[in-house]
C-alpha positions as CSV (number, residue, x, y, z in Angstrom):
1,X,-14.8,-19.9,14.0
2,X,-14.0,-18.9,17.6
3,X,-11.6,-15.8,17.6
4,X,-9.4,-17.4,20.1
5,X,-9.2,-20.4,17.6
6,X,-5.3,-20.1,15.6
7,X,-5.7,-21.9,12.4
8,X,-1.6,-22.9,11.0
9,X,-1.6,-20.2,8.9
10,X,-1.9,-17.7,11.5
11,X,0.6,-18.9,13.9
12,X,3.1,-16.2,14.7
13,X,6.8,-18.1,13.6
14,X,9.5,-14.6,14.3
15,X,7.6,-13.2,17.3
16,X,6.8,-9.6,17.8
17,X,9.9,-8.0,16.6
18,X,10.8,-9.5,13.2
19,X,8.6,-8.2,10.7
20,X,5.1,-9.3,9.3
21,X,6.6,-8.9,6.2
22,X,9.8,-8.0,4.3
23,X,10.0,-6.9,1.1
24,X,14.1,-6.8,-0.3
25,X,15.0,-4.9,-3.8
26,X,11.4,-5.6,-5.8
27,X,12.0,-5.2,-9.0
28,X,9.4,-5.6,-11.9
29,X,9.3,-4.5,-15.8
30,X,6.8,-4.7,-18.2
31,X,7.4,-5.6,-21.7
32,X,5.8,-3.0,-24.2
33,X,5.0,-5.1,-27.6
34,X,4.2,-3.5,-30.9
35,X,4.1,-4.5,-34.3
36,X,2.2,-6.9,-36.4
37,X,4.9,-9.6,-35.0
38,X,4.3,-8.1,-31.0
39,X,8.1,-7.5,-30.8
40,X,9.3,-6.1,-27.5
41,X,10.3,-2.5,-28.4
42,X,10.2,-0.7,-24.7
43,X,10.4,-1.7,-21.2
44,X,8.1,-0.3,-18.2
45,X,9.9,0.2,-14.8
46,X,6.9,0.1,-12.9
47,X,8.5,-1.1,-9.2
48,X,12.9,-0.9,-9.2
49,X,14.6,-1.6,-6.1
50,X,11.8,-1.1,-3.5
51,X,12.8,-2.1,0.0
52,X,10.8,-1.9,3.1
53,X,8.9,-3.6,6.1
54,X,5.6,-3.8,7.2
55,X,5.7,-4.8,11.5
56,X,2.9,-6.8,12.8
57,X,0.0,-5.1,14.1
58,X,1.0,-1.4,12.1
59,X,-0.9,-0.2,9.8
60,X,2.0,1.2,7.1
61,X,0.6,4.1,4.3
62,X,1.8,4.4,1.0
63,X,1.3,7.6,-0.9
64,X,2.7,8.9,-4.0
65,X,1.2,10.1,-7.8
66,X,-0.5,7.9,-10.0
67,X,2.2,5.6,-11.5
68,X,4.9,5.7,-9.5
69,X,4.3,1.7,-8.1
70,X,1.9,1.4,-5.1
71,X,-0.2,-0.9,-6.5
72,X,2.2,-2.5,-8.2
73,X,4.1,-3.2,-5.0
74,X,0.9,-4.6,-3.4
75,X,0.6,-7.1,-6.1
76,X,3.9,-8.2,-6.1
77,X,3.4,-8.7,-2.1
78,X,0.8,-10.8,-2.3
79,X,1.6,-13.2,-5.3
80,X,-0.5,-11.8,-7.9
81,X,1.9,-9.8,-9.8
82,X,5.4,-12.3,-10.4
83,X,8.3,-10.6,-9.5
84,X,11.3,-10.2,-11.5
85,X,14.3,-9.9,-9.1
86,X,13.9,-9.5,-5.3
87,X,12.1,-11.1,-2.7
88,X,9.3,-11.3,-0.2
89,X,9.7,-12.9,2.9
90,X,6.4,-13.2,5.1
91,X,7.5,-13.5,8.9
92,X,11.0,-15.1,8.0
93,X,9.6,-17.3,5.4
94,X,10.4,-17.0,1.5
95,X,7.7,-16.6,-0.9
96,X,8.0,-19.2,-3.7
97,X,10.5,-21.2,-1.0
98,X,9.3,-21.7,2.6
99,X,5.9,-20.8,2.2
100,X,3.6,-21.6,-0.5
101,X,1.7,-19.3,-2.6
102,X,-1.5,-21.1,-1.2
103,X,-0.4,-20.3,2.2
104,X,0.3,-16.7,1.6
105,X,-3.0,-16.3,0.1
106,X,-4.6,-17.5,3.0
107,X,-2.6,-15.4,5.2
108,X,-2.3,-12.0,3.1
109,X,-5.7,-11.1,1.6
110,X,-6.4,-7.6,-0.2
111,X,-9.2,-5.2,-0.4
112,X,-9.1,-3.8,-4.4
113,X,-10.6,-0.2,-5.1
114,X,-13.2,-0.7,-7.5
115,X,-16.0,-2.7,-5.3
116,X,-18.1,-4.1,-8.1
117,X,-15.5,-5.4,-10.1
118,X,-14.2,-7.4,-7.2
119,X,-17.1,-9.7,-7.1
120,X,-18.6,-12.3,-9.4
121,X,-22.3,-10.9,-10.4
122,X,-23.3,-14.1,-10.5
123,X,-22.9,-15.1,-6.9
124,X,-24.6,-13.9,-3.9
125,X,-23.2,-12.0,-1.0
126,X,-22.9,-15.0,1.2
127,X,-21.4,-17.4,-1.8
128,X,-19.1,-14.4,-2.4
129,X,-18.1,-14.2,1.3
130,X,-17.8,-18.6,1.7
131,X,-16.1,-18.6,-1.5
132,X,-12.4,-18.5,-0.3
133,X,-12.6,-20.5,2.7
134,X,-14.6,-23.1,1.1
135,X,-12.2,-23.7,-1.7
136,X,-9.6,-23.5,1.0
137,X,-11.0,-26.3,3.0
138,X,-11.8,-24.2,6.0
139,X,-14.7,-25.0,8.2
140,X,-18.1,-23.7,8.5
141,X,-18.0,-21.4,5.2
142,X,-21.6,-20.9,5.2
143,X,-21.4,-19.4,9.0
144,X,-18.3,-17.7,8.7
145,X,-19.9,-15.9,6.3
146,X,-22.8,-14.6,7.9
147,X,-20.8,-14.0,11.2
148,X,-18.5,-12.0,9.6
149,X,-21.4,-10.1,7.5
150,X,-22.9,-8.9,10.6
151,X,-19.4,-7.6,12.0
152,X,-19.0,-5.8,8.9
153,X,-22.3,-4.3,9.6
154,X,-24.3,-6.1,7.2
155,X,-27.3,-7.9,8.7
156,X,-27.4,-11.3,7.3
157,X,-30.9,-12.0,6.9
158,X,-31.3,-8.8,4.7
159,X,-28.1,-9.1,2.5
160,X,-27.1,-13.2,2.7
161,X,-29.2,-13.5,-0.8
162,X,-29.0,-10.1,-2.5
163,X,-26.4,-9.9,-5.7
164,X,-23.7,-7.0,-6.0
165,X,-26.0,-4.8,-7.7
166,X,-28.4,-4.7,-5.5
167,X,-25.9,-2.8,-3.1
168,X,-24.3,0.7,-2.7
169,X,-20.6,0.8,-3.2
170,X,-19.9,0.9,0.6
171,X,-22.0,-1.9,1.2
172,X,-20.2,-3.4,-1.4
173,X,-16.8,-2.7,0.2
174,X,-18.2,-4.2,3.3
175,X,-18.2,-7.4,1.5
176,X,-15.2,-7.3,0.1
177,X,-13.7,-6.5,3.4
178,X,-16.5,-9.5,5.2
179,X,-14.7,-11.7,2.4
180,X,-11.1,-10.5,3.1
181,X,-11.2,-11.5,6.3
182,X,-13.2,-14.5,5.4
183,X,-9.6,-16.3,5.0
184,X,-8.5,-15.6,8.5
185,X,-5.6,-13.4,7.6
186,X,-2.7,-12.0,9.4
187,X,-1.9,-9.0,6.7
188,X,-4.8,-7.1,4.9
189,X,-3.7,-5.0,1.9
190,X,-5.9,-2.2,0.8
191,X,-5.7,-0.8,-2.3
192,X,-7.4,2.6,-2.7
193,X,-10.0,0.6,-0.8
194,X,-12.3,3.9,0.3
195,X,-11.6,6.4,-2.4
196,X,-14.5,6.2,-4.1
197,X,-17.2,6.2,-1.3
198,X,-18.9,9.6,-0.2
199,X,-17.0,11.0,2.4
200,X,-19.5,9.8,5.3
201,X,-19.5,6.5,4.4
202,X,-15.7,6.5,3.9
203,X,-15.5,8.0,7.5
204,X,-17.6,5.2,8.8
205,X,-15.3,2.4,6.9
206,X,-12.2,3.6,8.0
207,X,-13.5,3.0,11.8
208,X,-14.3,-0.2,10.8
209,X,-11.2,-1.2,9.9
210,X,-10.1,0.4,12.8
211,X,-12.1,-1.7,15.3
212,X,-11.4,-4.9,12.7
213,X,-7.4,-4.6,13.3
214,X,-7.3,-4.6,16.9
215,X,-10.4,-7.1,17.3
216,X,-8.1,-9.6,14.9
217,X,-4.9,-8.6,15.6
218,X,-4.6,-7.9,11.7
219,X,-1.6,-6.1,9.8
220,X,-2.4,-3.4,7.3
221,X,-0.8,-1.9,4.4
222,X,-3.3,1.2,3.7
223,X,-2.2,2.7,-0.5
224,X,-4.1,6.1,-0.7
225,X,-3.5,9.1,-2.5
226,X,-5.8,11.3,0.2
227,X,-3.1,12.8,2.9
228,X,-5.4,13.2,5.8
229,X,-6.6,9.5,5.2
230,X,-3.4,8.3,5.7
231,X,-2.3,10.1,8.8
232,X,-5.6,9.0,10.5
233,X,-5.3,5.8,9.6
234,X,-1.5,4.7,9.8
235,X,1.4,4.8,11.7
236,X,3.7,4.7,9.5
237,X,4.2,6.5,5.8
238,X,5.8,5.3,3.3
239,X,6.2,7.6,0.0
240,X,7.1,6.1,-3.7
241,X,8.5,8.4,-6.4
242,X,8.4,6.7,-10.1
243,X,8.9,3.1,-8.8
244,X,11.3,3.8,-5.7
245,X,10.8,4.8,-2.2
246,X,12.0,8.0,-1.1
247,X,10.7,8.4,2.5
248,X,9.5,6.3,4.7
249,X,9.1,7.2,9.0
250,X,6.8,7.6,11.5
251,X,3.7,9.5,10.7
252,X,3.1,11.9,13.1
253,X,7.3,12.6,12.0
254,X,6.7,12.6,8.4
255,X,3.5,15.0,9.0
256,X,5.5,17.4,11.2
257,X,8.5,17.8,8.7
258,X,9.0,15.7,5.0
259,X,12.6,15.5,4.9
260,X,12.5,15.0,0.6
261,X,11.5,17.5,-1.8
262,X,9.0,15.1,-3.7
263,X,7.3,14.8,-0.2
264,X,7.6,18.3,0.6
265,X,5.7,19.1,-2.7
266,X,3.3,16.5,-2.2
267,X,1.5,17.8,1.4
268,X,2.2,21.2,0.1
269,X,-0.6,20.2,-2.6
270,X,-3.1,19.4,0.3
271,X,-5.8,21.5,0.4
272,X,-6.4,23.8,3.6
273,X,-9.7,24.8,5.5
274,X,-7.5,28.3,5.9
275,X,-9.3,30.6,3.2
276,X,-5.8,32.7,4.2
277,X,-3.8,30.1,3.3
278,X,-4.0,30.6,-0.6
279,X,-1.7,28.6,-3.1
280,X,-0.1,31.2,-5.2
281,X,1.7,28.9,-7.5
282,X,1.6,24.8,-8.2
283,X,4.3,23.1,-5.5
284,X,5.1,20.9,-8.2
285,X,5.5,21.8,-11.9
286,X,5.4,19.5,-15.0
287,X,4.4,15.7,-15.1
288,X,6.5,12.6,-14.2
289,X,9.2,11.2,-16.4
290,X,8.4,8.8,-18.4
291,X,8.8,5.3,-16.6
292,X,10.0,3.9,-20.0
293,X,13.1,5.6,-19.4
294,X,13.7,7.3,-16.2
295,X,15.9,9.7,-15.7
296,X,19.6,8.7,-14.0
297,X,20.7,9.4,-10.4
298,X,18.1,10.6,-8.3
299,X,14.7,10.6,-10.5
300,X,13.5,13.4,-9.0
301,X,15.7,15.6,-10.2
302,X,14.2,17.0,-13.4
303,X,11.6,18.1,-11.0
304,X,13.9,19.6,-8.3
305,X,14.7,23.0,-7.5
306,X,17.3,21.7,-5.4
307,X,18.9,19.6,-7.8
308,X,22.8,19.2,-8.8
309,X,25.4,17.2,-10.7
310,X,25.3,14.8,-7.8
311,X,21.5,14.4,-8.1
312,X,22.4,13.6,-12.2
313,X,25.0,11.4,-11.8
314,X,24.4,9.3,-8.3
315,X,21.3,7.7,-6.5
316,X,20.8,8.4,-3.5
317,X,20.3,5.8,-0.7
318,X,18.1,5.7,2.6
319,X,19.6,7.7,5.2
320,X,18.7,8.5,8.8
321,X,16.5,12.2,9.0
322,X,16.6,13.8,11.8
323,X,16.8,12.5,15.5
324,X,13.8,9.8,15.1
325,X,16.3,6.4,13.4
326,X,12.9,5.2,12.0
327,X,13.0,8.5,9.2
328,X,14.7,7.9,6.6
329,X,14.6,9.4,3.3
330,X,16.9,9.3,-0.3
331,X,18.2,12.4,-0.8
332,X,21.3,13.6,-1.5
333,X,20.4,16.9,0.0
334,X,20.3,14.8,3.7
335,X,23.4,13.5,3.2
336,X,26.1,15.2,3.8
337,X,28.5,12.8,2.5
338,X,27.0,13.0,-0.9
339,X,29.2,16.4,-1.9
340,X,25.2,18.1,-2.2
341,X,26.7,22.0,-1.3
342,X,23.1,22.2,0.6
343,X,23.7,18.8,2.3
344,X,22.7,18.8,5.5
345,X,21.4,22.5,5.9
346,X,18.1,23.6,6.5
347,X,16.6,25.0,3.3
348,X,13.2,26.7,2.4
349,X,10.4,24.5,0.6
């Protein structure tokens, strides 16, 4: 397929300024069953109330400890996880209304951590690669494949006929990624998608997808919990805390100065190359709550050192931080209508 080529899928409806995608209030539980009759005892809130957008052409980072609803949230965009209140809409369309889930899988493909498991053992590289499209009804699997093989920087003549475990893991996540945009996508999603490669290799994947994004004109959203990954790669940050966003900006903003505490604590934890720079104490003390039943008002606040009866008793909502409008963050200490005493002040990390 000729790059210039624009298969129906890929046709841009909003134009440039109304976003690739728009995710409004995603909400999803899981049931927890016990019992020799699997009753419902518990409930999971894995992703409550998650609002943002991804622009075209950004690459947007989301960060945050294990649990607290990134890959959730990338299920839920792309139709793999069913969503239990809220909505995506993918460049003013409505998932499940406007645009079908056949559609959105050929424009939103995703890039899983775990490079093995992502393939079928039983099929060669190239049959993994002309899987999609071929079930789709796109043209020319077979080539496609091998074209997009050797962008990927696999030669096809070596690899076309080899089996997954005949690979390393990032040759492997080549594949996967050959096979992502097998499909012709608009948005990638990438899933933890070089955190378990050797540091050289993941150096040499993330300028792949580098070069792949502006030579397609692709949309990223890049989940990671390595810091510097995400600031080389992304533009902008978005940070989740127990299944809710709590910042989100600009990341050369959010780098400079992380206007919530959870974010605070979080680069505080990255390690430096200073041997001077020694931490004394942990920037963040005790685990998560339990998301079974999280804690009310702001759920942070068993785990602030900033936290008040406001924090208890209210959630916060996404307010401006700073002079940049594209900062935002929930916290009652940035608001200074939220009667936080510290409120708008500058205050020590």
């Amino acid at each position: 397929m000729s790059k210039t080529e624009v298969l129906p899928h890929q046709a841009d409806r909003g134009g440039p300024r109304q976003p690739l995608i728009l995710a409004q209030n995603l909400k999803k539980h899981f049931p927890v069953r016990s019992g020799l009759l699997n009753r419902q005892t518990a409930t999971v809130h894995a992703v409550d109330g998650v609002s943002f957008e991804v622009r075209k052409g950004e690459t947007l980072g989301i960060v945050g400890e294990s649990g607290c609803g990134k890959s959730t949230t990338a299920r839920l965009l792309i139709g793999l996880t069913e969503l239990d209140d809220g909505s995506v809409i993918f460049d003013g369309d409505i998932l499940g209304s406007d645009i079908s889930l056949k559609e959105m899988r050929r424009s939103v493909q995703m890039v899983f951590q775990d490079s093995y498991a992502s393939l079928n053992p039983r099929l060669t590289i190239a049959d993994s690669i002309a899987f999609g499209p071929k079930v789709q009804g796109l043209s020319d699997p077979k080539d496609r494949a091998r074209d997009l093989m050797a962008r990927v920087g696999l030669d096809p003549n070596r690899f076309a006929h080899r089996y997954p475990h005949e690979l390393s893991g990032g040759q492997r996540q080549r594949v996967n990624i050959a096979r992502a945009l097998a499909m012709s996508p608009r948005l990638v999603i990438l899933d933890e998608a070089v955190s378990a490669l050797d540091k050289s290799v993941e150096a040499q994947v993330l300028n792949l997808l580098t070069e792949l994004r502006k030579e397609f004109g692709l949309t990223y959203v890049f989940i990671s919990h390595d810091l510097n990954v995400v600031r080389y790669i992304s533009d902008r940050v978005l940070v989740m805390y127990l299944g809710e966003v709590v910042e989100v900006g600009p990341v050369e903003a959010i780098y400079a100065k992380q206007a919530h505490p959870y974010t605070v604590s979080l680069f505080a934890a990255m390690p430096s190359m200073d041997p001077d720079n020694r931490t004394e104490e942990p920037p963040l003390a005790g685990d998560p709550p339990n998301p079974i039943d999280p804690p009310s008002g702001c759920r942070f606040h068993t785990r602030c050192r900033f936290a008040e009866h406001v924090c208890r008793d209210k959630p916060p909502t996404l307010a401006t931080f700073g002079e940049n409008p594209d900062h935002l963050a929930a916290c009652h200490l940035r608001d200074p209508s939220s009667g936080h005493s510290l409120a708008g002040k500058e205050v020590a990390a």
